[in-house]
LOLOZA-381668 format. One line per 5 residues: number of its first residue (from 0); their letters; for each residue x negated, y, z negated of C-alpha. Coordinates in steps of 0.02 Angstrom, whole numbers, always signed. Layout:
N
NUM	a	X:Y:Z ~ ...
This chain:
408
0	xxxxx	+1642:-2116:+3471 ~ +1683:-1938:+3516 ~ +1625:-1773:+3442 ~ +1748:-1747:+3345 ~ +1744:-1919:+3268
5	xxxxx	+1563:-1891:+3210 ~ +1595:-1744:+3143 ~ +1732:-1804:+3039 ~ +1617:-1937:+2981 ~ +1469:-1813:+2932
10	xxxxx	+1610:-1695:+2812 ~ +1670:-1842:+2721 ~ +1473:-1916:+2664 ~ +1442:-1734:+2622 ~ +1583:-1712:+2524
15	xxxxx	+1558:-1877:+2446 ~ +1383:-1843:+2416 ~ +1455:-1677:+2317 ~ +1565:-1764:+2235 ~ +1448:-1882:+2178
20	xxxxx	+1333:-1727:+2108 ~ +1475:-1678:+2022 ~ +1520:-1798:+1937 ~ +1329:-1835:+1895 ~ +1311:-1656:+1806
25	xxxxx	+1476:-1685:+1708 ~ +1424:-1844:+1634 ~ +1239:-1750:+1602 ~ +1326:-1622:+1515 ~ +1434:-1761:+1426
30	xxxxx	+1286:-1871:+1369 ~ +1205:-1687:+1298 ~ +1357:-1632:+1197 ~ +1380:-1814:+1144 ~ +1205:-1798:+1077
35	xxxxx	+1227:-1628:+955 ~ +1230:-1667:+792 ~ +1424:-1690:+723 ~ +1521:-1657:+533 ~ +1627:-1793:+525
40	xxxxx	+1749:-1797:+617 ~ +1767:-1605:+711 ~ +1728:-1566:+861 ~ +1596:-1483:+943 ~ +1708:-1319:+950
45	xxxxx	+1776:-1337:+791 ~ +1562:-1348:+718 ~ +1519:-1193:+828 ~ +1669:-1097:+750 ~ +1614:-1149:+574
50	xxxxx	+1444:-1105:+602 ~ +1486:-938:+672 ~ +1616:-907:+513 ~ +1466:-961:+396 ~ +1352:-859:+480
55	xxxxx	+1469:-693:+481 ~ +1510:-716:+292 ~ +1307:-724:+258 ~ +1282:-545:+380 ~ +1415:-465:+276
60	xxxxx	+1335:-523:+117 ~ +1130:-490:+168 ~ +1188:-312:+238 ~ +1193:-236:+78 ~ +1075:-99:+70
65	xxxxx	+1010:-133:-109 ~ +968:-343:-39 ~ +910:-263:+123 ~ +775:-172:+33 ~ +698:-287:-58
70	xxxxx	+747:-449:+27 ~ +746:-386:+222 ~ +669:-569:+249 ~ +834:-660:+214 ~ +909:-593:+377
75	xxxxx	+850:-716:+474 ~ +978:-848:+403 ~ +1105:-792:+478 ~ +1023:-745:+642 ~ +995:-942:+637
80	xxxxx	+1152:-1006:+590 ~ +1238:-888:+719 ~ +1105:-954:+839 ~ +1161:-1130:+817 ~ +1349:-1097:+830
85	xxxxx	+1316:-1012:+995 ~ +1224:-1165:+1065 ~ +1388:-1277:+996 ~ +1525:-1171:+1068 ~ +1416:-1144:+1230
90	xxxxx	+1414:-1327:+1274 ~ +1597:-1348:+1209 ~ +1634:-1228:+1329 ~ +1543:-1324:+1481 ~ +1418:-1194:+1486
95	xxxxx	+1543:-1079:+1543 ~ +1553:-891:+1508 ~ +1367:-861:+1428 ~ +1370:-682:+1482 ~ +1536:-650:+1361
100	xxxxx	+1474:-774:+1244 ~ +1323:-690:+1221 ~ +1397:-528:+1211 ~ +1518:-572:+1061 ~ +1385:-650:+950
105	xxxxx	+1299:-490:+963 ~ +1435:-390:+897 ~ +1463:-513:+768 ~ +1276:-518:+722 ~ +1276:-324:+704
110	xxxxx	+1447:-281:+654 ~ +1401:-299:+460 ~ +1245:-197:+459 ~ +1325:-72:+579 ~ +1490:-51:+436
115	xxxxx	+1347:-47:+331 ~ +1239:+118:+388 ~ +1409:+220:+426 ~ +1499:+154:+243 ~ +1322:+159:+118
120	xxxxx	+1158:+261:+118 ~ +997:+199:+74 ~ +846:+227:-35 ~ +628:+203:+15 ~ +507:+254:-86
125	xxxxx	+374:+327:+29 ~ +218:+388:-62 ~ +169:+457:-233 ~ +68:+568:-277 ~ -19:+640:-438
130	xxxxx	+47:+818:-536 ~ -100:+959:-501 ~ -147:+928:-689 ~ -125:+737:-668 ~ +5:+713:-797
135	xxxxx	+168:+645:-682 ~ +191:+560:-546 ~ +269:+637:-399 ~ +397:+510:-304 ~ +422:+545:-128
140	xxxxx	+597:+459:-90 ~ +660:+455:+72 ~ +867:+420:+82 ~ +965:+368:+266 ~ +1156:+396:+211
145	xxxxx	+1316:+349:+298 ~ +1454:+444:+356 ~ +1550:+391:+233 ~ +1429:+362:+85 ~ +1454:+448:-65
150	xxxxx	+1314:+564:-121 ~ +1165:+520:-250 ~ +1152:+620:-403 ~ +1080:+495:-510 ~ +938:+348:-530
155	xxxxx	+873:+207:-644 ~ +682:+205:-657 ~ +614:+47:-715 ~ +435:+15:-737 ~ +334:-142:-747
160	xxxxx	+159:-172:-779 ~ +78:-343:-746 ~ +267:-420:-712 ~ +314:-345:-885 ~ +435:-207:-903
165	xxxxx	+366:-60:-1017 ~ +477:+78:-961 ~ +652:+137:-898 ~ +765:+296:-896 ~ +899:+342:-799
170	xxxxx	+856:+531:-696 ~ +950:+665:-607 ~ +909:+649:-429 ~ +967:+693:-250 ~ +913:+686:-67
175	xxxxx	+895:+876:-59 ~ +743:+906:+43 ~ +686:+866:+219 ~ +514:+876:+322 ~ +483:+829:+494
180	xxxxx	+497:+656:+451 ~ +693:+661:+376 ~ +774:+687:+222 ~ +699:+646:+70 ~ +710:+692:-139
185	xxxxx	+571:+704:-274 ~ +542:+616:-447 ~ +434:+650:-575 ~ +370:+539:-697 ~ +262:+598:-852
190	xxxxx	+125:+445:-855 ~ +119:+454:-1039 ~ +270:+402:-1060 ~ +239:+204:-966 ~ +41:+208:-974
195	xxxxx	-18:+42:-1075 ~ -169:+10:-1006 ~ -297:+41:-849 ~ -222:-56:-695 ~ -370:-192:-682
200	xxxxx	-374:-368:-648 ~ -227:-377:-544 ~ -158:-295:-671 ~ -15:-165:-557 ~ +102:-37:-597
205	xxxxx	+262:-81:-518 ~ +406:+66:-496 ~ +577:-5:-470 ~ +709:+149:-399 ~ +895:+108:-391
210	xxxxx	+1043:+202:-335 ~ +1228:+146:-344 ~ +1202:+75:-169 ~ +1019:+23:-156 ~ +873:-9:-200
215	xxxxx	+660:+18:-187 ~ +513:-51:-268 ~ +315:+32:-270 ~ +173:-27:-331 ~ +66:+127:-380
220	xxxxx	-98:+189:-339 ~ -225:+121:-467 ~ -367:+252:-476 ~ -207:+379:-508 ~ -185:+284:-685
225	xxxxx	-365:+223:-729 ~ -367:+316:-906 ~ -446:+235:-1023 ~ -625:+250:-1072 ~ -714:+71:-1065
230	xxxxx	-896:+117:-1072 ~ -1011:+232:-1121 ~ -1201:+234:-1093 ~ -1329:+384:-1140 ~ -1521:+418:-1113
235	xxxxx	-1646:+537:-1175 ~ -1783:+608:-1065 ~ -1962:+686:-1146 ~ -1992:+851:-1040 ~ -2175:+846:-1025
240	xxxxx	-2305:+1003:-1016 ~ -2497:+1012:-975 ~ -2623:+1136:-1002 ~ -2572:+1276:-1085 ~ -2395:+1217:-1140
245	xxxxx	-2472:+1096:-1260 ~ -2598:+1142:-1415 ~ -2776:+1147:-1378 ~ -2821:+950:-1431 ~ -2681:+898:-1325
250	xxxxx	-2671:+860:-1150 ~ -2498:+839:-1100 ~ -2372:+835:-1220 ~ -2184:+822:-1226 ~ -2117:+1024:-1252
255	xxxxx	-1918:+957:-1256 ~ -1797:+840:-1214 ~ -1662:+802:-1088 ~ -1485:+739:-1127 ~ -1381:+629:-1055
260	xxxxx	-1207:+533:-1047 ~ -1118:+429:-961 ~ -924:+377:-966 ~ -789:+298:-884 ~ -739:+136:-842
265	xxxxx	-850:-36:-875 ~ -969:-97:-756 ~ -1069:-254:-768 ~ -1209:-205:-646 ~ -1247:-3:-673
270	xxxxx	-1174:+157:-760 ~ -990:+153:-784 ~ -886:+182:-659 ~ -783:+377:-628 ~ -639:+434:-697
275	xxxxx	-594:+585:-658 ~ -413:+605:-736 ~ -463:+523:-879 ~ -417:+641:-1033 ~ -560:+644:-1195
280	xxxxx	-657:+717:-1313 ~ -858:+682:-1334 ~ -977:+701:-1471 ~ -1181:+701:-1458 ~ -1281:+696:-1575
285	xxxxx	-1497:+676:-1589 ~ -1564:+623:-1759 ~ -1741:+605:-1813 ~ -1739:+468:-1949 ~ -1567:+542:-2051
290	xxxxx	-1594:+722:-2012 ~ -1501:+799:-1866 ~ -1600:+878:-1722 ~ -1478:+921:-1612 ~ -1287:+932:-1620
295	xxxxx	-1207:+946:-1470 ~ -1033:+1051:-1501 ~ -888:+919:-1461 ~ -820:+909:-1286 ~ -653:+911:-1227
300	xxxxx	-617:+840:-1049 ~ -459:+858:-970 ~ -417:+824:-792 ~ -588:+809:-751 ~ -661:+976:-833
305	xxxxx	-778:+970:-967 ~ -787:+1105:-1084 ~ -867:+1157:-1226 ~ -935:+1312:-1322 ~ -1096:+1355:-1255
310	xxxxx	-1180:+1448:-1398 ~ -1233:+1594:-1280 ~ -1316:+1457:-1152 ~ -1370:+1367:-1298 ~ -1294:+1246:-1234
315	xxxxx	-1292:+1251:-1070 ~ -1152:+1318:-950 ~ -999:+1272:-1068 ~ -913:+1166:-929 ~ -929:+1076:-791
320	xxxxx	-844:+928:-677 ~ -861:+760:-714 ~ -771:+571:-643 ~ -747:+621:-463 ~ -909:+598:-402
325	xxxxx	-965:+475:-545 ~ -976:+468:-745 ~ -1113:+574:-771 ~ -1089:+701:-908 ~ -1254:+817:-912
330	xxxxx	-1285:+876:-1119 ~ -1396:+1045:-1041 ~ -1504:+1152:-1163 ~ -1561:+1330:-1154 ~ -1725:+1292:-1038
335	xxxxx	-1745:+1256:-862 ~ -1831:+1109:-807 ~ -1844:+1119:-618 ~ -1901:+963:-560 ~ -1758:+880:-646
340	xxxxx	-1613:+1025:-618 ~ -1557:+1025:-785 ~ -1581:+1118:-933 ~ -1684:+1046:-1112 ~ -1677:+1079:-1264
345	xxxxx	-1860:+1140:-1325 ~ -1939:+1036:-1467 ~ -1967:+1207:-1571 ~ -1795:+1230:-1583 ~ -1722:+1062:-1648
350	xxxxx	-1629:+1087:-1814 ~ -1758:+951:-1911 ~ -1934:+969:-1899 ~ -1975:+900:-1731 ~ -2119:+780:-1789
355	xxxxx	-2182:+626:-1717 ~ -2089:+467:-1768 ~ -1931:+366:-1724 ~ -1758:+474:-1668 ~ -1559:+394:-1622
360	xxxxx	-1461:+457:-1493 ~ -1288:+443:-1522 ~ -1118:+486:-1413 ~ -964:+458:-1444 ~ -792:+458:-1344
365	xxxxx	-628:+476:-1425 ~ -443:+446:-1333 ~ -282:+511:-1406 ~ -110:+394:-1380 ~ -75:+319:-1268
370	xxxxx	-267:+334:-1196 ~ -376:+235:-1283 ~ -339:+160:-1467 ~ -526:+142:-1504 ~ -677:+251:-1480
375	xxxxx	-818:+204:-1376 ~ -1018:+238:-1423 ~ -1179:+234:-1355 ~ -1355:+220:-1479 ~ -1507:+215:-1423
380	xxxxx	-1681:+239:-1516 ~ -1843:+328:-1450 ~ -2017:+333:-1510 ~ -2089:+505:-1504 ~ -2286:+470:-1535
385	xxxxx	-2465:+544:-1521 ~ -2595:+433:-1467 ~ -2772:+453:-1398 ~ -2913:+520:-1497 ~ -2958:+696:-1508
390	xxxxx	-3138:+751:-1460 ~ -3198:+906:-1343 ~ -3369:+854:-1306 ~ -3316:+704:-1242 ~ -3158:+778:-1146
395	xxxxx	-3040:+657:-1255 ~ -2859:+750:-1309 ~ -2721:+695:-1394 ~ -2587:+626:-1282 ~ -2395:+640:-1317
400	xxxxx	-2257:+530:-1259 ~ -2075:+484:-1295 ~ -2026:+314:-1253 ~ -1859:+202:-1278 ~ -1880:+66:-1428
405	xxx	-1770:-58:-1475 ~ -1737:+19:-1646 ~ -1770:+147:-1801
């Protein structure tokens, strides 16, 4: 056989071989489209087309700023759908032109939410923060408008607490300022006017924002709105003396007391807890038996400053800061007791007669509306005794003490 003969021979198994591998990879592709799930009785085109028209209708429709900010999830859908009809027309097509393919389904993917940032603008509630005298709440709301959006000059507050709505108004409002971060507007929102209760127990404050074109929701800080007293506890402390502070048959003896409070919000394993933009008023009172001792003047406390008429340091400083740093209120005297840093109010100058026997310590926390719609007390008894004997040659002197009993 000559040269040429064999090489004749060689080209025709190779392109019979190719032909062959052809044909192999068409019938593959064949048996894979044949295996796509069908809708009765379209074609594999036809289904892609479908699923893209289904899945441009549901971009157009989840593109709306006012879904898109509370329901951003729901984009996937049609990310899906559009997914699926790729995969359909891409086999329909023989796997042909994936670069174009892909290119298109892009644009259609992103056309809707493109129309949508030129054609509407868009609301987020960033942060809030509380008034300097912690009566509002300031409402930092950041806005992203389109070119052709029209401008915001109102909004419709709604606010829920524990799923419930308890509060909405409708409030001037515009994107009028901007920061290093973008453009943003304020709102202010007087608490009073939504407060029901303290946010506890999963209990939330929930501030809904809408806009003619969209919406935002924000659940508010909870220690910003804990306002309502819960608990109140209060102690007395006997300030003892030695020596020369007590009378001659006495050997230590108690030369005043110590008051104090405590209040703010319930706690099952100590003092109650701080609250320091909690807004009350707070009455003390010491009684031995049914005579008055001491009567603290009332207290006002607003925005965490106490203050009261001291009496010419009578009683104590006349204010001080209480809630930030924990519930203790201090009830100072006129005397210093170092070892203790606080003031006391000397025996001598309690309004009854100061003798031994049983005394009540009483305080009392009142809330206007919407605050509290009860008051809140604390009572608790204290024996003030002698006890020893008294007798010089034998070095024996009467002992003082003041002690917590259960009762009067």
């Amino acid at each position: 056989m000559s040269d040429g003969g064999l090489l004749g021979k060689a080209i025709e198994i190779q392109t019979s071989d190719s032909d062959s591998q052809t044909l192999e990879a068409e019938l593959n592709n064949e048996n894979n489209i044949s295996k796509l799930p069908t809708l009765g009785n379209l074609s594999i085109l036809n289904i892609g087309i479908l699923l893209g028209l289904v899945g441009l209708i549901l971009s157009w429709l989840l593109a709306s700023p006012n879904i898109q900010s509370n329901y951003s999830f729901l984009s996937i859908i049609p990310i899906i759908i559009l997914g699926g009809s790729f995969f359909y027309v891409w086999n329909a097509l023989d796997k042909k032109f994936v670069q174009v393919l892909g290119v298109s389904y892009l644009l259609l993917a992103a056309s809707p939410f493109i129309a949508s940032s030129v054609s509407s603008s868009s609301i987020t509630i960033a942060e809030s923060e509380l008034s300097d005298d912690s009566k509002d709440i300031m409402l930092k709301i950041r806005g992203s408008g389109g070119f052709f959006s029209s401008d915001i000059t109102t909004a419709d507050v709604t606010v829920n607490f524990d799923g419930n709505e308890v509060y909405s108004v409708t409030k001037d409002f515009s994107i009028d300022r901007e920061d290093g971060f973008g453009k943003y507007g304020e709102l202010s929102l007087t608490i009073s006017d939504f407060y029901v209760s303290n946010p506890i127990d999963d209990k939330d404050y929930e501030i809904n924002v809408a806009t003619e074109e969209s919406s935002d929701s924000f659940t508010l800080e909870s220690s910003h709105l804990m306002r309502t007293i819960t608990d109140v506890d209060s102690e007395t402390i006997g300030y003892m003396g030695t020596g020369s502070d007590c009378d001659s048959d006495t050997s230590d003896c108690v030369i005043g007391i110590i008051l104090t409070s405590w209040i703010g919000l319930e706690s099952m394993t100590s003092r109650p807890g701080g609250m320091p933009y909690a807004d009350y008023t707070v009455s003390a009172t010491l009684k031995e038996g049914s005579e008055t001792a001491i009567q603290y003047p009332i207290i006002t406390v607003t925005n965490g400053l106490a203050s009261w008429d001291d009496s010419n340091d009578v009683y104590g400083s006349g204010s001080s800061y209480v809630g930030e740093y924990g519930s203790e209120l201090k009830l100072d005297g006129s005397e210093s007791a170092p070892e203790f840093d606080r003031l006391f109010f000397p025996i001598d100058d309690f309004l009854s007669s100061g003798d031994f026997g049983c005394y009540t310590f009483e305080v009392e926390v009142s809330q206007d509306a919407p605050w509290g719609a009860s008051n809140q007390n604390s009572i608790t008894h204290y024996q003030y005794e002698q006890t020893g004997d008294h007798n010089p040659a034998q070095e024996q002197y009467y002992s003082e003490s003041w002690s917590v009993t259960s009762s009067c």
